[in-house]
C-alpha positions, 0 to 999 in steps of 0.5 A, spaced: 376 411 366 375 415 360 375 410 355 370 407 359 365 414 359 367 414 351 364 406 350 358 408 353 357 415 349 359 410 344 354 405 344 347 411 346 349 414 340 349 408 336 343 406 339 341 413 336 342 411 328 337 408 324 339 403 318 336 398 315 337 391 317 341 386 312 342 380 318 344 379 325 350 376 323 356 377 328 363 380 326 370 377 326 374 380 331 378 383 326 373 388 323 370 389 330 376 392 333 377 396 327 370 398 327 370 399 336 377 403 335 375 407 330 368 409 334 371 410 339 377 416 336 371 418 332 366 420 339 372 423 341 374 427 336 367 429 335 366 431 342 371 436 342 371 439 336 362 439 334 357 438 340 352 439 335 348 433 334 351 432 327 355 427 331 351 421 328 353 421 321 360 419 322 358 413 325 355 410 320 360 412 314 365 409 319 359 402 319 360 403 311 367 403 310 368 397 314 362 394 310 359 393 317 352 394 319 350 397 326 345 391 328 351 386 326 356 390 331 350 390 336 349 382 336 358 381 336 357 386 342 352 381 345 357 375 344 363 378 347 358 381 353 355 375 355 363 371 356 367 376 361 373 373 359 372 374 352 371 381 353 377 383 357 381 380 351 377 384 346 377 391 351 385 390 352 387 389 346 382 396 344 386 399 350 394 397 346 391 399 339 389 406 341 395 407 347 400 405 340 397 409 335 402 415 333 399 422 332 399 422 325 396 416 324 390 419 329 389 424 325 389 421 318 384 417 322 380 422 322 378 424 315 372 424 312 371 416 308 
């Protein structure tokens, strides 16, 4: 459940970032579970320790080191939304990367990029 509540924080927030768009080309699923993974620890970790509104910034630095786009990360969102099954796989195999991750490696995933 509280993944869940971190998903949805996670994409108002994107809603909330302004970029320029380069193409609406999708992502492989590689880059987008490291990209989702990453924006979900950083939501976390921004909400408990900056409630400011600051928050924006680090979602785009995280967009940038993975030589991403938000609007390429919205239409890999499409594809996956519109197959449930698809989605499942993809959310399971979030859900493992977090719960698998040691407490160093959260941390160093923290820095600023």
């Amino acid at each position: 459940m509280r993944i869940r509540v971190l998903l949805i924080t996670t994409l108002l927030a994107l809603g909330s970032c302004q970029t320029h768009t380069r193409s609406n080309t999708t992502l492989d699923r590689e880059s987008f579970l490291q990209i989702y993974v990453h924006l979900l620890q950083e939501e976390s970790r921004t909400k408990s320790t900056r409630p400011d509104s600051s928050d924006v910034v680090p979602i785009q630095r995280i967009f940038e080191t993975y030589g991403a786009t938000i609007e390429e990360f919205r239409a890999t969102m499409k594809v996956y939304n519109s197959d449930i099954r698809q989605w499942k796989d993809f959310y399971e195999e979030v859900v493992r990367r977090l719960e698998e991750r040691t407490p160093s490696e959260v941390k160093g995933s923290f820095q600023k990029h």
